[in-house]
C-alpha atoms as one frame of an Amber mdcrd trajectory, in Angstrom:
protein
  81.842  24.228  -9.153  80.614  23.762  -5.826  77.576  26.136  -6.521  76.689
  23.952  -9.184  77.106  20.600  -7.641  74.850  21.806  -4.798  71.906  23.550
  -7.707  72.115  19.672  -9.633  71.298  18.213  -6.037  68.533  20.458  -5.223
  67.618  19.915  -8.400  67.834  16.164  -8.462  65.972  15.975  -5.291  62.981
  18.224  -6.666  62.762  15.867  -9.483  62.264  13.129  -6.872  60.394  14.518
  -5.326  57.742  15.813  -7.943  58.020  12.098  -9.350  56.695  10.763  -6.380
  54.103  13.319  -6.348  52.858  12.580  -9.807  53.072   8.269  -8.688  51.018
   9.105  -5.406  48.393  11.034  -7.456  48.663   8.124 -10.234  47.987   6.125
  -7.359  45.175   7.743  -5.176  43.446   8.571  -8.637  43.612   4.559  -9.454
  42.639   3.803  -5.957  39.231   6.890  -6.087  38.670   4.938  -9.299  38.498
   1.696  -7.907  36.798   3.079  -4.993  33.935   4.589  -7.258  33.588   1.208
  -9.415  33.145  -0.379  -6.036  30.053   1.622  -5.236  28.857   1.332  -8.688
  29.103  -2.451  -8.434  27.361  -2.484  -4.942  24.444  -0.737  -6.217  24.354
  -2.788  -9.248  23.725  -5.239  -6.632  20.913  -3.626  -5.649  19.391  -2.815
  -9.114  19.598  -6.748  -9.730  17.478  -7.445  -6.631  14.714  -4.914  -7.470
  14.810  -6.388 -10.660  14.542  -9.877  -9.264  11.534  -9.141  -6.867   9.492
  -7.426  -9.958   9.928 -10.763 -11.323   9.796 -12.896  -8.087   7.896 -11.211
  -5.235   8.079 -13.606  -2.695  12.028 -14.617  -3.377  13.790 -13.596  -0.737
  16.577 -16.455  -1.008  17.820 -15.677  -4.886  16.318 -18.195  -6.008  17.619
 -20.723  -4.091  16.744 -22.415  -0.590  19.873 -21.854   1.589  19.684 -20.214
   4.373  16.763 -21.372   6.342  16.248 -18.399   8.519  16.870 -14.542   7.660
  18.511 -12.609   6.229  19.383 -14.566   3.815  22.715 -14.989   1.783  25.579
 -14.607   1.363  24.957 -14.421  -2.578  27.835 -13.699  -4.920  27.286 -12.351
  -8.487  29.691 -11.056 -10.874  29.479  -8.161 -12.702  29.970  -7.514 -15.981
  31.039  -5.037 -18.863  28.606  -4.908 -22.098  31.713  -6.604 -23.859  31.598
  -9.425 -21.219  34.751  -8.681 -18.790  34.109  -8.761 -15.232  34.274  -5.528
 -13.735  33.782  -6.872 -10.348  31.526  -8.752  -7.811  28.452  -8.028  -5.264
  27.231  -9.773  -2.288  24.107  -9.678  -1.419  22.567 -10.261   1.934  18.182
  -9.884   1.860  16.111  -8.922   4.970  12.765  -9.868   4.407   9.890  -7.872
   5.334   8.478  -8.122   8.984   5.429  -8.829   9.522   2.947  -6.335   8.483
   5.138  -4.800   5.985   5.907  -4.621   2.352   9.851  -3.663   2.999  12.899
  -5.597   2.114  16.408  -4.759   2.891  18.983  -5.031   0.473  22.774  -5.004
   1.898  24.631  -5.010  -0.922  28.609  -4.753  -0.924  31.191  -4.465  -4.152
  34.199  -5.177  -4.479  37.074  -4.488  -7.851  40.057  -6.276  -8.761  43.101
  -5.157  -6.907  41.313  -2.912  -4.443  41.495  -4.720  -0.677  38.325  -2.796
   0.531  34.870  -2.734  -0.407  32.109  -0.613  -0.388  28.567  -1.595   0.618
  24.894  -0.313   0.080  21.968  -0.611   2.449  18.736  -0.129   0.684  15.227
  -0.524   1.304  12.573  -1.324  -1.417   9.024  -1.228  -0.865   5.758  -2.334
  -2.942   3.019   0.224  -2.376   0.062  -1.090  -1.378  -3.562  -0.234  -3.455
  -4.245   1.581  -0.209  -2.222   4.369  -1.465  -5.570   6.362  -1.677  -7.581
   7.807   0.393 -10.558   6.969  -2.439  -9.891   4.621  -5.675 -12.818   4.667
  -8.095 -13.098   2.791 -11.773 -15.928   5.002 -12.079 -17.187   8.640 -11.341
 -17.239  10.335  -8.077 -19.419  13.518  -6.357 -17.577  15.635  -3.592 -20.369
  17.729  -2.225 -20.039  20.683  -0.229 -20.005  19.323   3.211 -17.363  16.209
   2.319 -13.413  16.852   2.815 -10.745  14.487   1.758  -7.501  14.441   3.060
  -4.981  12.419   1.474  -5.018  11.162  -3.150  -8.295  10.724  -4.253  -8.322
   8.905  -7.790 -11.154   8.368 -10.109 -10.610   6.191 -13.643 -13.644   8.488
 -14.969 -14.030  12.480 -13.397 -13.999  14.214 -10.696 -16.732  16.300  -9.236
 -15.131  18.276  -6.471 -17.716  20.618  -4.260 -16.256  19.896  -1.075 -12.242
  20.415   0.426  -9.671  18.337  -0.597  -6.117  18.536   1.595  -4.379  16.113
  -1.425  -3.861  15.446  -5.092  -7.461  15.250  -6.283  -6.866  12.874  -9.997
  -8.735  11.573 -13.033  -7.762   9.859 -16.058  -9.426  11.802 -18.248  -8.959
  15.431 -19.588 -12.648  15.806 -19.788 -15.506  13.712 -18.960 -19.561  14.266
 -19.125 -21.053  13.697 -15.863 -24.258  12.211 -15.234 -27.132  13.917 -13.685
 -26.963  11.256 -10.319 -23.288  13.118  -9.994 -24.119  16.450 -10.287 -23.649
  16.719 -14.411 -25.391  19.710 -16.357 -25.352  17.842 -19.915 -22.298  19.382
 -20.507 -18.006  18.264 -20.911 -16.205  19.098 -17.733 -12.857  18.566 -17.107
 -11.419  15.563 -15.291 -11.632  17.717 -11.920 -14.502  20.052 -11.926 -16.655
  22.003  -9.080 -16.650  25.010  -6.528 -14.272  23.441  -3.849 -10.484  23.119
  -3.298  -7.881  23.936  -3.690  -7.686  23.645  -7.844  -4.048  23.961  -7.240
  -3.895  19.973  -6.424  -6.454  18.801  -9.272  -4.401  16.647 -11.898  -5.735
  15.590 -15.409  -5.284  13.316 -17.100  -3.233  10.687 -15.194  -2.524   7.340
 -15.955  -5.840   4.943 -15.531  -5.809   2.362 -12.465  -5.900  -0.890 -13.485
  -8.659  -2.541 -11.550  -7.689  -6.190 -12.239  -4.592  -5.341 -10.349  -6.811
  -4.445  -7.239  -9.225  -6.697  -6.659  -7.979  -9.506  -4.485  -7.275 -13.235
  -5.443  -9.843 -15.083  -2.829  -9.177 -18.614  -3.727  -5.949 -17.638  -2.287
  -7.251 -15.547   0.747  -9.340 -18.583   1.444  -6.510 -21.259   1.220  -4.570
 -19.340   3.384  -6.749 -18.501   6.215  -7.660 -22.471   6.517  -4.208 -22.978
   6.354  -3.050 -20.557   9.293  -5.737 -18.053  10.048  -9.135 -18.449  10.742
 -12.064 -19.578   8.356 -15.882 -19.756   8.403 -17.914 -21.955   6.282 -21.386
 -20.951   4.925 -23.309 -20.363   7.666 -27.146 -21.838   8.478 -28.532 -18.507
   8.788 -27.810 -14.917   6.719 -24.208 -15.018   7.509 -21.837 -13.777  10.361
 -21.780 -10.982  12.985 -18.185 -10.213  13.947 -17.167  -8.200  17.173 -14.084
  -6.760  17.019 -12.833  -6.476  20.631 -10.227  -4.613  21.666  -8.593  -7.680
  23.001  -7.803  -8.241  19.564  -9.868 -11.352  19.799 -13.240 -11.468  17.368
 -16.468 -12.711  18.661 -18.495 -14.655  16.090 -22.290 -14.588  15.904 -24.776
 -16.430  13.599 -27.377 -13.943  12.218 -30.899 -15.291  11.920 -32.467 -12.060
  10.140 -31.902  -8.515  10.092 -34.413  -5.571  10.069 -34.521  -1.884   9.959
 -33.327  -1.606  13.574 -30.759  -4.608  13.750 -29.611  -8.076  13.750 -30.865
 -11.139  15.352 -28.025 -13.217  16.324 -27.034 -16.156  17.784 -23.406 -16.368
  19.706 -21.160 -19.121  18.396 -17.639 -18.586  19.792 -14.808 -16.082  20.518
 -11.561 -16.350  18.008  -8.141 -15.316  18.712  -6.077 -13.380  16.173  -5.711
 -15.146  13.352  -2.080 -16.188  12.985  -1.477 -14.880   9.062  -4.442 -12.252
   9.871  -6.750 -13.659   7.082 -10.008 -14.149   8.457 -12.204 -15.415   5.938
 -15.997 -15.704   5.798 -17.783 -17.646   3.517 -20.756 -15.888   3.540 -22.487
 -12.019   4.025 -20.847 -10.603   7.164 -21.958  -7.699   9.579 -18.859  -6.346
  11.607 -18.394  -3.627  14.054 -15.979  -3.108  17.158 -13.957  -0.216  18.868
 -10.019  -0.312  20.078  -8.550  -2.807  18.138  -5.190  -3.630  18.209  -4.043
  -5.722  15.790  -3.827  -6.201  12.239  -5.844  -8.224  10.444  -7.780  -9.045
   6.858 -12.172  -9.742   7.190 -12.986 -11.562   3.783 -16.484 -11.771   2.609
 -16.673 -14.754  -0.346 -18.551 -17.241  -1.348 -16.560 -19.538  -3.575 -16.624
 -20.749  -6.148 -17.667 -17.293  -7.604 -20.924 -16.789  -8.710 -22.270 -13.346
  -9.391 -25.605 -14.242  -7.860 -24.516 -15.276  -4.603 -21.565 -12.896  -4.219
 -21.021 -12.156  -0.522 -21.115  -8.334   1.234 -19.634  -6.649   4.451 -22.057
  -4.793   6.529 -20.775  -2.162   8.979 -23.140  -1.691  11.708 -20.975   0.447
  14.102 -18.062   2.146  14.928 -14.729   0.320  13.806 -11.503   2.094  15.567
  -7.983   1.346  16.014  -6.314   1.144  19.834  -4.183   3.728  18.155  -3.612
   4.992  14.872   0.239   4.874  14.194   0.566   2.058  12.182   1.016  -0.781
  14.933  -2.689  -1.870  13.996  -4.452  -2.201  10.334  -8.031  -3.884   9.346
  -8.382  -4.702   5.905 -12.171  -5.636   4.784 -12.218  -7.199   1.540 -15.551
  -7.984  -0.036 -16.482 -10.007  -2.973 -19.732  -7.637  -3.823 -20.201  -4.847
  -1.724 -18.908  -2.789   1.354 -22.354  -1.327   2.689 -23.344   0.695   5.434
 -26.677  -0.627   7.587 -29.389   1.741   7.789 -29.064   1.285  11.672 -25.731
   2.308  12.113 -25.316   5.349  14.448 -26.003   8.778  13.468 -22.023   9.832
  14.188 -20.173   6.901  12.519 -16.500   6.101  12.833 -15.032   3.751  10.180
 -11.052   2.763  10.416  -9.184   0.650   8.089  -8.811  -0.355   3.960 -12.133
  -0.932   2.612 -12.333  -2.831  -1.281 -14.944  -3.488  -2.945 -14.602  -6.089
  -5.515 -17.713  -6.206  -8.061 -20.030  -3.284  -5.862 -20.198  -0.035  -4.382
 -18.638   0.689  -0.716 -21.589   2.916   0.224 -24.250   4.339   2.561 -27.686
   3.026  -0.029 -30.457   5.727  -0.887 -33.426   4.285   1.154 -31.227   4.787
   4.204 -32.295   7.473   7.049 -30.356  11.091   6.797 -27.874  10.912   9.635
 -25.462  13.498  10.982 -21.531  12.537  10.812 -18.799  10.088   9.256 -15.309
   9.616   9.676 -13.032   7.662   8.055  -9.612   6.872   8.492  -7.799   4.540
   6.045  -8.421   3.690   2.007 -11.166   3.332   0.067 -11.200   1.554  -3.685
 -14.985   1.228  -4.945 -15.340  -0.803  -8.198 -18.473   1.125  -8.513 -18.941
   4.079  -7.606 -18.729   5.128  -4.022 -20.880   7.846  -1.745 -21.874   8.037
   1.655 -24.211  10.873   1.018 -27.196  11.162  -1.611 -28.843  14.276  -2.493
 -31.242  16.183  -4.410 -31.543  18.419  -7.490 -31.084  21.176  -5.004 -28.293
  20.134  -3.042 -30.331  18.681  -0.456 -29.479  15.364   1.773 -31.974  12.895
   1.189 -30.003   9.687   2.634 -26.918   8.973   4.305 -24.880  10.972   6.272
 -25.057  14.936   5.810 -21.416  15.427   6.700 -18.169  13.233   5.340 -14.780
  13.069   6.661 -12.206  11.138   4.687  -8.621  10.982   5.969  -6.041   8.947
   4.778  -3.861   6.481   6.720  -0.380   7.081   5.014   0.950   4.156   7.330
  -0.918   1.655   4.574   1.158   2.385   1.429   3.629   0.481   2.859   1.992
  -1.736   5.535  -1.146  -2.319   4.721  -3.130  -5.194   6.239  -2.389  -8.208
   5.843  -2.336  -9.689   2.150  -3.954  -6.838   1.238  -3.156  -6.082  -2.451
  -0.375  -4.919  -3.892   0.373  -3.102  -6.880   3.302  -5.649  -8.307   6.233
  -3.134  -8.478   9.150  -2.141  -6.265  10.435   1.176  -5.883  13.988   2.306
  -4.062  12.811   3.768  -0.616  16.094   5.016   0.796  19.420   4.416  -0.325
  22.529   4.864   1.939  26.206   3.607   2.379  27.551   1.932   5.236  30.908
   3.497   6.187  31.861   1.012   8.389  30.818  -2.569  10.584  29.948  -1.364
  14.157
């Protein structure tokens, strides 16, 4: 009897026991579940804002005008099931992007019905720049065999690659016919044709670039530079000579005339940085200057527009960043043209995003054959874009005999100021934030 009184305890007490087991795994299953849904509704969180900046790019407040200063929030949102129960709520808190940058931080941080914790997402989005290549084209484009790229080169039309490319070389069409002024035999190519490389990085076809997403709204450049940068009106002569110095500051000349060996100027004034970075010039500008250390947009524009009196940047000289790891970015932005003077030095360095609007950004064919150029930034040519001519035998008849054109990746991201943007967000990192330090 005893035996079996002492078995029915055991055996009690293992039932207990295993009952608690099976709660406390109930439980810490309910509470991994409610755990998960917390994430889930802390990066729903986030999907909302992405969404919400496709839609409002400059909201950083949820569309609303509390707080004054950043980040912003808190802002509380429920979430829902597709049958309209609420599965739980996220609060948002948005980080705007500093200056000179395109990234906004999204803290995000869910919470579920009868779970005391939370868990929170930290996320940064970003909206690439059209200085994600090294060369953007709506039309077709002529490597030769002394030009390396390094970095996406992009072409709406073909590709004729004789040179080395160190980057996704792409077109948007499977085939193309290229003309004779790029190299074309009278027959189909393929989007990417030639005798450089490496083939391995030629792509076609890719998805066209939309040029009316490039070009640059310049009633709005201009109303912001009067408004907090710095603005020139038509001038009484050709236009404006800018000096870039390394000061950051930007020395202003009138230009009387220009020959085949230079300007003619007339020294107006010295202007500091302009506080948004938009300087705008109403009229043709020349610009050169070595060492600079700040970031800021040049704007060539007469307005209103009128194709006839479109306005052109003129590089005369060397144009170089104080150092090239993102802390400075020029932007040059002209309504026609991005052209190369005929006087410029033999060995020319160029740094920054160059757009041309309507033109070409280009070296022209009655100028002198010259030795070296380096770039270091973005091109995007509305029409099409060399800095070398040659002839039907491959020989250099203008421009410079030797290209160089490297890509500055720090511009996807933080490109110059108000330089354009291609309207959509992508997730840059995503992580979760254990705990408050």
């Amino acid at each position: 009897m005893l035996t079996v009184l002492i078995t029915g305890l055991i055996l009690s007490m293992l039932a207990t026991i295993g009952t608690q087991v099976l709660i406390n795994n109930a439980r810490f299953m309910q509470f991994e579940q409610r755990q998960s849904a917390a994430l889930n509704v802390a990066e729903a969180g986030v999907n909302y804002y992405l969404w919400h900046l496709a839609h409002n790019p400059t909201d950083y407040k949820d569309g609303g005008t509390t707080p004054a200063s950043a980040p912003y929030g808190p802002y509380v949102h429920n979430y829902y099931d597709n049958d309209g129960n609420v599965l739980g709520t996220y609060t948002l808190t948005i980080t705007p992007p500093s200056s000179g940058s395109t990234v906004t931080t999204i803290k995000s941080v869910g919470q579920v019905p009868h779970m005391p914790g939370t868990r929170t997402i930290l996320a940064q989005i970003g909206q690439p720049s059209f200085a994600s290549y090294v060369l953007l084209t709506a039309t077709e484009v002529w490597f030769g065999a002394n030009e390396s790229t390094t970095g996406p080169v992009h072409s709406n039309v073909g590709v004729h690659f004789d040179g080395t490319n160190n980057g996704p070389v792409y077109s948007a069409n499977a085939t193309y016919k290229p003309t004779p002024q790029f190299g074309g035999d009278g027959t189909i190519h393929n989007g990417v044709w030639g005798n450089g490389g490496p083939a391995s990085q030629w792509q076609y076809p890719v998805p066209s670039i939309d040029f009316t997403q490039v070009t640059a709204n310049l009633q709005s450049l201009s109303t912001a530079a009067q408004a907090g940068g710095q603005y020139l009106p038509k001038s009484s002569g050709q236009g404006y000579y800018l000096f870039l110095r390394s000061d950051g500051t930007v020395d202003v000349y009138k230009v009387n005339s220009e020959t085949g060996s230079g300007l003619n100027k007339t020294f107006l004034y010295n202007k500091s940085t302009p506080g948004n970075g938009i300087f705008f010039v109403s009229d043709n500008t020349w610009v050169e200057g070595t060492n600079f250390p700040g970031r800021m947009t040049v704007v060539a524009s007469r307005l209103p527009d009128n194709a006839a009196t479109n306005a052109s940047i003129n590089i005369v000289g060397n144009i170089t960043y104080k150092a090239k790891d993102g802390s400075a970015a020029l932007g040059f932005i002209a309504q026609k043209d991005v052209h190369i003077a005929d006087y410029a030095p033999s060995t020319l360095e160029i740094d920054g995003a160059f757009l041309a609007q309507k033109g070409h950004v280009w070296v022209d064919s009655n100028a002198p054959v010259k030795s070296t150029i380096t770039t270091f930034g973005a091109i995007a040519s509305y029409d099409y874009w060399t800095w070398t001519w040659v002839d039907n035998h491959n020989n250099v008849t203008a421009g410079y005999a030797t290209t160089a054109t490297n890509f500055d990746s720090n511009l996807i991201y933080a490109p110059p100021p108000q330089y354009p943007t291609t309207g959509s967000y992508s997730i840059l990192n995503w992580r979760e934030q254990l705990y408050n330090p």
